[in-house]
C-alpha positions as CSV (number, residue, x, y, z in Angstrom):
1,X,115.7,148.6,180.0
2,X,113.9,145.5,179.3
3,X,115.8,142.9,177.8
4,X,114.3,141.2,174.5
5,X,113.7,137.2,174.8
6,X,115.8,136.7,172.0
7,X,118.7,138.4,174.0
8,X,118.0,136.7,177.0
9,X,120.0,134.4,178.8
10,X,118.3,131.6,180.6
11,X,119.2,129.4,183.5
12,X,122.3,126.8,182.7
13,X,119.8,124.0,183.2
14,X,117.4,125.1,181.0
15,X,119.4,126.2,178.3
16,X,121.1,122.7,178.0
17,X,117.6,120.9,177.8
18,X,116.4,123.0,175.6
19,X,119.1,123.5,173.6
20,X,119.4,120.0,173.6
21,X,116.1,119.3,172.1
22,X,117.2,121.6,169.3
23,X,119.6,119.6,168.2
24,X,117.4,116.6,168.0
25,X,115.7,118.6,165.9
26,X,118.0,119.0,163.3
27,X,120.0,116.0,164.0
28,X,119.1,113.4,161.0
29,X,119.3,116.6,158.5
30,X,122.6,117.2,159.4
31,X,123.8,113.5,159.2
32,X,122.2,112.3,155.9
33,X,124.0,114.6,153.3
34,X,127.4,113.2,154.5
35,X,126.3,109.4,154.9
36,X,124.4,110.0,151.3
37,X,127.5,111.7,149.7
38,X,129.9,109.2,151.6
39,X,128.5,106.1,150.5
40,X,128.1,107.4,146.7
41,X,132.0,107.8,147.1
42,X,132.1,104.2,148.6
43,X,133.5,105.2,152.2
44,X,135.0,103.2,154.4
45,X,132.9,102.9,157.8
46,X,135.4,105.1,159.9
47,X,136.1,107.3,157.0
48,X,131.8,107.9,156.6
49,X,132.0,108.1,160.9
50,X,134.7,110.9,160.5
51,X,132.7,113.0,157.7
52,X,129.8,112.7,159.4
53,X,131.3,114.3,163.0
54,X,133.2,116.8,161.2
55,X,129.8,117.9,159.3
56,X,128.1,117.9,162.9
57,X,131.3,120.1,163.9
58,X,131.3,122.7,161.6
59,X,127.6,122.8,161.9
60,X,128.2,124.0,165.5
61,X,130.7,126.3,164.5
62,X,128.2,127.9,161.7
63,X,125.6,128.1,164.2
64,X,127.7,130.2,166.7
65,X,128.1,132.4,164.1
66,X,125.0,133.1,163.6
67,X,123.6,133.2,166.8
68,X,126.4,134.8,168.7
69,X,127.5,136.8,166.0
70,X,131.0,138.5,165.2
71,X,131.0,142.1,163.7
72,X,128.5,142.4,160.7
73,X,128.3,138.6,160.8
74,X,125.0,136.5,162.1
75,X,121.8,137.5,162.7
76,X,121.7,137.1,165.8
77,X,118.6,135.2,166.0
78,X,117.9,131.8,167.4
79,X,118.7,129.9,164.2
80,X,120.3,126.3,163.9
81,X,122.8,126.0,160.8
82,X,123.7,122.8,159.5
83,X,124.5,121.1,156.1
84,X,122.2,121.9,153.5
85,X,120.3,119.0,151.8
86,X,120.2,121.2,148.7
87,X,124.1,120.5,148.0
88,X,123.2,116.5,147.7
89,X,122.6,116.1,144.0
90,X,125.4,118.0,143.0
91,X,128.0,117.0,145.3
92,X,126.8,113.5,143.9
93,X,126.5,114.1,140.4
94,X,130.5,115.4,141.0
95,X,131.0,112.0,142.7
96,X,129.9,110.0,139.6
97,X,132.0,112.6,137.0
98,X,135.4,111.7,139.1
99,X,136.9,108.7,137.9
100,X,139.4,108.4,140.7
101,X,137.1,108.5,143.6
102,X,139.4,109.5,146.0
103,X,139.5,113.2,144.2
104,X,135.4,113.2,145.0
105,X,135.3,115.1,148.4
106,X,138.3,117.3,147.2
107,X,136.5,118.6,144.1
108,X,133.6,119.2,146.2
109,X,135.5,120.9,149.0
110,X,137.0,123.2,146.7
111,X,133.8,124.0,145.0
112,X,132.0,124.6,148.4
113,X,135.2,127.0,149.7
114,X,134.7,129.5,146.1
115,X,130.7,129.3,146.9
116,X,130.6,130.2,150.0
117,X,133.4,133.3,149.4
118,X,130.9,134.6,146.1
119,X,128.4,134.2,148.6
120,X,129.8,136.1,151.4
121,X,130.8,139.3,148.9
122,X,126.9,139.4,147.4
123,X,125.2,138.8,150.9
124,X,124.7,142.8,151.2
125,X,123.1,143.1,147.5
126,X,121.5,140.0,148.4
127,X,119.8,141.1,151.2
128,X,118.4,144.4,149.8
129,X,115.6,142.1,148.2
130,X,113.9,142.6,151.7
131,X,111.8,145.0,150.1
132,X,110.2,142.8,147.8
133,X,108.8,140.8,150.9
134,X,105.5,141.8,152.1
135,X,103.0,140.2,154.6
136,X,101.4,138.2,151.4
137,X,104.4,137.0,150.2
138,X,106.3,136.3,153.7
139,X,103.2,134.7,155.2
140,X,103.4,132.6,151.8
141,X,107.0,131.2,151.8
142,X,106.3,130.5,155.9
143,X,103.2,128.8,155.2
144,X,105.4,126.7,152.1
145,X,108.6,125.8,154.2
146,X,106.3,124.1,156.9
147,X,104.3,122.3,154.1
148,X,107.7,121.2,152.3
149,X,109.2,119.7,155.9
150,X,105.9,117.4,156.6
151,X,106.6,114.9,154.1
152,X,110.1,114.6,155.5
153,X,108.5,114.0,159.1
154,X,106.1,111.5,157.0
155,X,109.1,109.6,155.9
156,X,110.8,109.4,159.1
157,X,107.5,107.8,160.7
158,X,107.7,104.9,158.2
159,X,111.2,104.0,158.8
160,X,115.3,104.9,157.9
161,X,115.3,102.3,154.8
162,X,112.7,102.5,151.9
163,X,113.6,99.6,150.9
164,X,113.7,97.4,154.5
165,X,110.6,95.2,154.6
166,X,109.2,97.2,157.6
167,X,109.0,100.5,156.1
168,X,105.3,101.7,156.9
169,X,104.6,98.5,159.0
170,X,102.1,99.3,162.2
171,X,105.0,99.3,164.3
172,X,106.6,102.2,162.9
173,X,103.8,104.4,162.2
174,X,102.2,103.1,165.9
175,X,105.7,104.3,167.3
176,X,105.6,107.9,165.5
177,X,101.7,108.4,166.6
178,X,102.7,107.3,170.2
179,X,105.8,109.9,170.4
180,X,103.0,112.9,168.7
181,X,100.4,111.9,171.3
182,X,103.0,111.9,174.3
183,X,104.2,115.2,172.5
184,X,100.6,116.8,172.6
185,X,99.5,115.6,176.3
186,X,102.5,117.2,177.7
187,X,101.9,120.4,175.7
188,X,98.1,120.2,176.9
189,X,98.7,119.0,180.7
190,X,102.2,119.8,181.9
191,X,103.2,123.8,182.6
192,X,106.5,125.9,183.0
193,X,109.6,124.0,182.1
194,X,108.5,120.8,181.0
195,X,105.4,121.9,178.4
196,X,108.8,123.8,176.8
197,X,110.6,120.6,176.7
198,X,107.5,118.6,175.8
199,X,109.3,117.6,172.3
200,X,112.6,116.5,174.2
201,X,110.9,114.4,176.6
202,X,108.6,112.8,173.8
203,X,111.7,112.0,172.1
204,X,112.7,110.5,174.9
205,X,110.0,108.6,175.8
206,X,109.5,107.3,172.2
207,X,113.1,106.3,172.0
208,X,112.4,103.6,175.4
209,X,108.9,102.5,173.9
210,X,110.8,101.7,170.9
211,X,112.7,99.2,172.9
212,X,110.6,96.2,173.6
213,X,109.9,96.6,169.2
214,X,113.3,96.0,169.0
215,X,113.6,99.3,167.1
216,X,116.1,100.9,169.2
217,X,119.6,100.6,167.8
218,X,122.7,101.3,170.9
219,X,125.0,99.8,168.4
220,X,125.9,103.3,167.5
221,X,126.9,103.7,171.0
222,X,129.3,101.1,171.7
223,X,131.2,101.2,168.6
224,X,132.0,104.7,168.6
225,X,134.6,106.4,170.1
226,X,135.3,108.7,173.0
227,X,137.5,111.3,171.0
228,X,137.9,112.5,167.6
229,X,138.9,115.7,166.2
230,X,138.2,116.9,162.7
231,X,141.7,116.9,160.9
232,X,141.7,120.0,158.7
233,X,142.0,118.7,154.7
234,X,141.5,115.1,156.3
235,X,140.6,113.6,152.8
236,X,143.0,116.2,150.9
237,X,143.9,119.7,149.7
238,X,140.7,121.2,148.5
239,X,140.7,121.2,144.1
240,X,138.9,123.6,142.4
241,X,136.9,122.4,139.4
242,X,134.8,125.2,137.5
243,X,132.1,122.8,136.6
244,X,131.7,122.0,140.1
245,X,131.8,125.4,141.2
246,X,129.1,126.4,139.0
247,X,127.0,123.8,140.2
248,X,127.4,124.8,144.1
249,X,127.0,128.4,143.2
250,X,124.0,127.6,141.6
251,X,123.1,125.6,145.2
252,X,124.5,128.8,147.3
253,X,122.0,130.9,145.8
254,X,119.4,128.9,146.2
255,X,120.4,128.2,149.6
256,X,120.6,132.4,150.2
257,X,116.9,132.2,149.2
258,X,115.9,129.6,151.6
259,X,117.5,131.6,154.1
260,X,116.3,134.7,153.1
261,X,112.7,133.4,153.9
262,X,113.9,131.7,157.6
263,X,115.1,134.7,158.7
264,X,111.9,136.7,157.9
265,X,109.7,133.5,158.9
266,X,111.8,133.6,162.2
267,X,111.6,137.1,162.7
268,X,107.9,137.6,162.5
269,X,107.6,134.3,165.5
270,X,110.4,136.1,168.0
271,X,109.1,139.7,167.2
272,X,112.3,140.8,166.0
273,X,111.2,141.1,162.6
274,X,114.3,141.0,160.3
275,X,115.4,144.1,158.2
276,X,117.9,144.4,155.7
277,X,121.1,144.5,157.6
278,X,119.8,141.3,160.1
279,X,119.5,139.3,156.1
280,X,122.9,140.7,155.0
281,X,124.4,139.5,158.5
282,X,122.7,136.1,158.9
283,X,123.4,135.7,155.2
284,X,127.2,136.1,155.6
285,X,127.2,134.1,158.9
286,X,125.9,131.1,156.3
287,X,128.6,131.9,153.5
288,X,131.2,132.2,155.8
289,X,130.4,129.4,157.6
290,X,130.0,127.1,154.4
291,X,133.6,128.8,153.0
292,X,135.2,127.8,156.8
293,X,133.6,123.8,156.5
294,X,135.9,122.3,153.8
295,X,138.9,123.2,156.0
296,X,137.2,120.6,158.7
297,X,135.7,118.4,155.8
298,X,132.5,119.8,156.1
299,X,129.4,121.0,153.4
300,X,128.3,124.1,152.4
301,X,125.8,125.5,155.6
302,X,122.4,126.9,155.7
303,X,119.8,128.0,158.4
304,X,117.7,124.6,159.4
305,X,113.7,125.2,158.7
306,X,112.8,122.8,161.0
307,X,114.1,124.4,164.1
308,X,111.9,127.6,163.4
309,X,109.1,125.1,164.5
310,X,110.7,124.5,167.9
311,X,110.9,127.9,168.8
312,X,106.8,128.4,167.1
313,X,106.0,126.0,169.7
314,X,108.1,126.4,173.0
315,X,108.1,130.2,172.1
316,X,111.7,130.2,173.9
317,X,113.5,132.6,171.6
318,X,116.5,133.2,173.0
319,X,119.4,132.9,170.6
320,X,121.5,131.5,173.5
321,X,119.7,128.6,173.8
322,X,120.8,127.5,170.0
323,X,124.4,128.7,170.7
324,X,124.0,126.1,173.4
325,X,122.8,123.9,170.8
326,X,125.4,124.3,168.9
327,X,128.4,123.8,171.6
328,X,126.3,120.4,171.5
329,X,127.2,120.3,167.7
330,X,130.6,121.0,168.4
331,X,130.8,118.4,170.8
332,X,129.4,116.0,169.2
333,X,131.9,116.6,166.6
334,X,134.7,116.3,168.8
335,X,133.4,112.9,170.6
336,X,131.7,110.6,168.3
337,X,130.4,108.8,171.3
338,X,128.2,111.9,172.5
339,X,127.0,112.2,168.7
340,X,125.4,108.3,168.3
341,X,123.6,109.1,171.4
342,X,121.2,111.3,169.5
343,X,122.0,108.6,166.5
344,X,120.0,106.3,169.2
345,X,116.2,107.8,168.5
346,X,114.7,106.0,166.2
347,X,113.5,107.6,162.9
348,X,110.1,106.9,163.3
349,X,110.4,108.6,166.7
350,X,111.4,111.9,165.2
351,X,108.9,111.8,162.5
352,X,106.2,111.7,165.4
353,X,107.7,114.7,166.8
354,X,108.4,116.3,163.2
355,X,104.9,116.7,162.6
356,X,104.6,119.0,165.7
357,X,107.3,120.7,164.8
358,X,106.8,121.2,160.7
359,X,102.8,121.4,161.0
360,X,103.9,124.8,163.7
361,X,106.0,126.3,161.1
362,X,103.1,126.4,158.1
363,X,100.6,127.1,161.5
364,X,102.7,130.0,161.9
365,X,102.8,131.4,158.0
366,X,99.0,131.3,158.4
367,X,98.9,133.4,161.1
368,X,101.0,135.9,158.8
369,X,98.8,135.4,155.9
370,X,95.6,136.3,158.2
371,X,97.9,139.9,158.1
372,X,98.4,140.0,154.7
373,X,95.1,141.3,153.9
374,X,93.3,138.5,152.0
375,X,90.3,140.6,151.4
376,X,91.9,141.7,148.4
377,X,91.7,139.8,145.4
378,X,95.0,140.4,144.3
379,X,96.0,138.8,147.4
380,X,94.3,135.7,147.1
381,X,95.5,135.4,143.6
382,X,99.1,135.7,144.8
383,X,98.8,133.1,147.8
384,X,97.0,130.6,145.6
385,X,99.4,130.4,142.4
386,X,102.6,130.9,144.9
387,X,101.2,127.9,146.6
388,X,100.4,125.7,143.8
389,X,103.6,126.3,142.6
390,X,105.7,125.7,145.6
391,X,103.8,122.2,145.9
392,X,104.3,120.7,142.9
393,X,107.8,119.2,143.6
394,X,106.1,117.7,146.8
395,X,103.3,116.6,145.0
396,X,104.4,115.5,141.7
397,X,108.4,114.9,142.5
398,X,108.4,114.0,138.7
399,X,106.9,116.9,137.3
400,X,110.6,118.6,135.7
401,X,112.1,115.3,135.3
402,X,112.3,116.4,131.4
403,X,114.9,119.9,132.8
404,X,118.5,119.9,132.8
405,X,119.9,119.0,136.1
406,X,121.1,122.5,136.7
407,X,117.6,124.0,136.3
408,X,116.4,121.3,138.6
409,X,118.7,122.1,141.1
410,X,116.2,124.9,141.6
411,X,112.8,124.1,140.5
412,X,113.0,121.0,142.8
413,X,113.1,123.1,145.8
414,X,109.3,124.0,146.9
415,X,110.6,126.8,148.9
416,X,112.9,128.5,146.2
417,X,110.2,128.0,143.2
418,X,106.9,129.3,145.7
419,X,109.0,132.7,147.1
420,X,110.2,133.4,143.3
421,X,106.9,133.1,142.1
422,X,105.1,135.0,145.6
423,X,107.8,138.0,145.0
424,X,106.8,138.3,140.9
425,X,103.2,138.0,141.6
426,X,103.3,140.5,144.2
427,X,105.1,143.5,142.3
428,X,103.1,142.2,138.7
429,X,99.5,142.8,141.2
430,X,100.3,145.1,143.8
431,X,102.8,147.8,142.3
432,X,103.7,147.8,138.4
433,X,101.3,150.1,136.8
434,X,99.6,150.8,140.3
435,X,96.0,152.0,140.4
436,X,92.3,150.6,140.7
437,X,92.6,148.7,143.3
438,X,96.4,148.4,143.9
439,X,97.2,148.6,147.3
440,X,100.1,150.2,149.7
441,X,101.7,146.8,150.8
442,X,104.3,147.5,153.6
443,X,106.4,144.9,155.1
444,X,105.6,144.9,159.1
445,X,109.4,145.6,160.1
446,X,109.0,149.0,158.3
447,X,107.4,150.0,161.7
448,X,109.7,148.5,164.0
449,X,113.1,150.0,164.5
450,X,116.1,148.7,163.6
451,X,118.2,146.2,165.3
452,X,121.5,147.0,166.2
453,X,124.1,144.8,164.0
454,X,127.0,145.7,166.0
């Protein structure tokens, strides 16, 4: 019996390199929610380095649990989880409620610990919106979390500080367009094992052309240290706050959305499309995984978009190559040292590689779309206004500034907004009060059987 490339097991050379590269991937998403959140609550340098290792930590441990699976937990597919960017605004706006801002990361741990738990118990109801996730409207939300990573990649290739005076100089940008063309003419030239690696090695190589532009930063890597182990309740016993909790929860659902569509987006690109019980167990590897953080002093978890791009492009699908990835994490987490290594790329650097790695996912929700069967005019309607709405927070980041905060914690997410309004389009069109020209719209895993949970 034939084993499936996501359940293979490569050689121990190639799994590190690759699942090294993963981790660059994801690596600045991880760290900026903590240094964001840390210097709100005014930090102390080793205090911010210790948050940040024990968000990289946990990050490994949620990412085990989703690739590797125990029970009915994790999907079992190559995903990266990490600290969700989603959490930032709240976690902040609790930041500036506290008056004694040592409470801050308590609050917020507490909060994160009752999310995640809601979250666990409604992953199985959760999950059963599968049906309502059709070629048109999967090939949509793909196609719209691609779109919604490029202007992060963007902002990388200009620099790490808005406000420094050489964000967007020629340097920067000449740095991120070197580090895409290396990319591209070892995707184009090279074969086998390095064409796979081709992002690695451009990160690579971009990080030593950054040198002579004195752009390259070892500072990281001489002040940190060797060892360092995330203290459970480090910053104190978690305290549970309901206006904080709301606030997550509100994030945990959207989060459970976002997920909702990675999984199925990452399904479609390994051809293990992802039914109902592969969403309920991925969807309980990320509650469970944001409920365990707090006791390391970590953030509430999701799957990383980004990665889904990496395995597009490498096609390498194997799930063990992200556990490796995340023993990385874990590592990382235990030696500060190993972590400011990655710390060392420069940001412009990885936004040359991020528009490989973003432009494959929205590539790849294309292909989906081709599927979708945009002969029909419902169809076309559906794509068009899901996508015109999912843009508009890239597009016009201003556009609900007059909505509570609450409301924006949702509308401001491109990805939530675009799959809310592909799913109502889709049963409004194509099944209440069916006939003319409604059609029979299937989801492609209704002809693939089921995968095996446990």
């Amino acid at each position: 019996m034939s084993v499936h490339p996501v359940d293979e097991k490569l050689p121990a050379l190639k799994m590190a390199t690759t699942g090294l590269q993963h981790v660059a991937a994801m690596y600045a998403g991880v760290v900026a929610p903590p240094l964001i959140v840390g210097a709100a609550i005014g930090l102390s340098a080793t205090d911010l380095t210790f948050l940040t290792g024990a968000c990289l930590f946990t990050a490994g441990l949620a990412t085990f649990l989703q690739t590797l699976g125990v029970w009915k937990i994790g999907a079992r597919l190559p995903f990266v989880n990490g600290v969700t960017f989603a959490g930032v605004a709240p976690m902040t706006a609790v930041v500036a409620s506290t008056d004694d801002k040592s409470d801050a990361l308590p609050v917020i741990f507490g909060a994160v610990i009752v999310a995640g738990l809601l979250g666990f118990l409604a992953a199985p109801f959760f999950s059963k919106a599968i049906r309502f996730f059709p070629p048109v409207v999967t090939g949509t939300v793909i196609t719209l979390i691609g779109v919604s990573l490029l202007p992060v990649a963007f902002g990388w290739a200009q620099g790490p500080d808005p406000a420094a005076k050489d964000y967007g100089s020629t340097t920067n940008l000449g740095l991120a367009a070197a580090t895409l063309l290396i990319v591209l003419v070892l995707r184009r030239f090279t074969r086998g094992f390095v064409k796979q690696i081709a992002v690695l090695l451009g990160l690579v190589a971009g990080t030593l052309l950054a040198i002579p532009f004195g752009a390259t930063d070892f500072a990281p890597v001489t002040d940190a240290a060797v060892v360092g182990f995330p203290t459970p309740f480090y910053f104190g016993a978690p305290q549970f706050q309901l206006a904080a909790i709301l606030s997550l929860c509100v994030v945990m659902v959207v989060s459970m959305t976002e997920s909702t569509a990675d999984m199925l987006a990452l399904g479609e690109i390994v051809e293990r499309p992802a039914d109902e019980r592969t969403i309920a167990a991925g969807l309980r590897a990320d509650t469970l995984g944001s409920a365990i953080s707090p006791l390391f002093n970590g953030f509430m978890c999701s799957a990383f978009a980004q990665n889904i791009g990496l395995v597009a492009m490498t096609r390498i699908r194997s799930r063990y190559v992200v556990a490796t990835g995340g023993a990385f994490l874990v590592l990382m987490g235990l030696c500060p040292m190993a972590a400011s290594l990655i710390a060392v790329v420069p940001r412009p650097v990885l936004g040359g590689a991020g528009v490989v790695l973003f432009g494959s996912v929205a590539a790849s929700g294309i292909q989906t779309l081709v599927k979708a069967g945009l002969d029909k005019d419902n169809n076309v309607l559906i794509v068009a206004v899901s996508l015109a709405v999912g843009i508009i927070p890239i597009t016009a980041p201003e556009f609900y500034h007059a909505f509570p905060e609450t409301a924006k914690i949702v509308l401001d997410s491109g990805i939530s907004t675009g799959c809310v309004a592909a799913v109502a389009l889709n049963l409004v069109f194509n099944h209440l009060g069916r006939g003319g020209d409604a059609q029979e719209v299937t989801h492609p895993m209704e002809a693939v059987p089921a995968q095996p949970i446990s």
